[in-house]
N, C-alpha and C positions, 0 to 999 in steps of 0.2 A: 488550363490555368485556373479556370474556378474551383476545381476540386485541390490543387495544390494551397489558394487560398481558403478554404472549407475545414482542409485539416491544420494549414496555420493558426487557424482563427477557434478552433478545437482545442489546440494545446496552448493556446496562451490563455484559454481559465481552464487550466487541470495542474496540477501540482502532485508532485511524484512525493512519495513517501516512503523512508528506508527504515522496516522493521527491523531493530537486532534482539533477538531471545536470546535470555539471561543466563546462567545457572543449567547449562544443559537440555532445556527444554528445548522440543521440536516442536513447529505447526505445519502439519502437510494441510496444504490449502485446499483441498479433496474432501479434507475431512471434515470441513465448517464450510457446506455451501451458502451458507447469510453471510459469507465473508464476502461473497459475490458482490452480497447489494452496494459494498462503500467504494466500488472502482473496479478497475481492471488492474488485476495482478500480471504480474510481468514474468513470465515462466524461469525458473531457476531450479538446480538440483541440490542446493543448500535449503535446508527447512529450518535453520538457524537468522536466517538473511533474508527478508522479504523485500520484494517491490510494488507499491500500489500506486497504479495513476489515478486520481480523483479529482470530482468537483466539490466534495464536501469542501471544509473545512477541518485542519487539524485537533484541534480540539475534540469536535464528532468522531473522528476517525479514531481518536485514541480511545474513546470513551464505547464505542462502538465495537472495537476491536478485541479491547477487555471485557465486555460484557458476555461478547461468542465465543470466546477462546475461552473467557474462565479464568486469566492470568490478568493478576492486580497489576496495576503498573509499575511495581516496581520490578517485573518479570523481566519485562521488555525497555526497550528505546527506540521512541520514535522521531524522525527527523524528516525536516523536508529537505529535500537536495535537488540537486539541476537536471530538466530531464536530460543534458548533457552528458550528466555521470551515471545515468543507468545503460547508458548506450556503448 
C-alpha cells in the first residue's frame, strides 16, 4: 500500500507533455541525450509525436527543448495533456 501511495504521490507533481514536430521534422530521442535531463520520455515509434513526464515546468521544457533540439518554436507544439491520455 505505501509504495502504491509513493507512486501516487509522484504523479500528482509531474505533468506529461505532448511534443508535435512541425514541417516534417524528426527527433529520435537517442540522438539528444540532455533531452534526458527535462523527464522521462515515454517510448513511441513516431519521432514526429513525443511524450514527456516532468517536474519542470512548461515554460523550462519548451525553452529547454528548443535549445537541444536546435528547433525555434515555431517548429514544434507543446502542450500539456492528462497523463490519462498518454496511456
Amino acid at each position: 500500500m505505501k509504495h502504491f501511495i509513493k507512486i501516487m504521490s509522484d504523479s500528482i507533481n509531474e505533468i506529461t507533455i505532448l511534443f508535435i514536430i512541425k514541417d516534417g521534422h524528426k527527433i529520435i530521442i537517442d540522438h539528444y541525450p540532455q533531452l534526458n535531463k527535462l523527464g522521462k520520455w515515454i517510448p513511441s515509434n513516431d519521432t514526429t509525436i513525443l511524450r514527456l513526464r516532468t517536474r519542470l515546468g512548461k515554460l523550462t521544457i519548451i525553452k529547454e527543448f528548443s535549445k537541444i533540439t536546435g528547433l525555434n518554436k515555431n517548429r514544434f507544439k507543446a502542450e500539456e495533456i492528462s497523463s490519462i491520455d498518454v496511456w
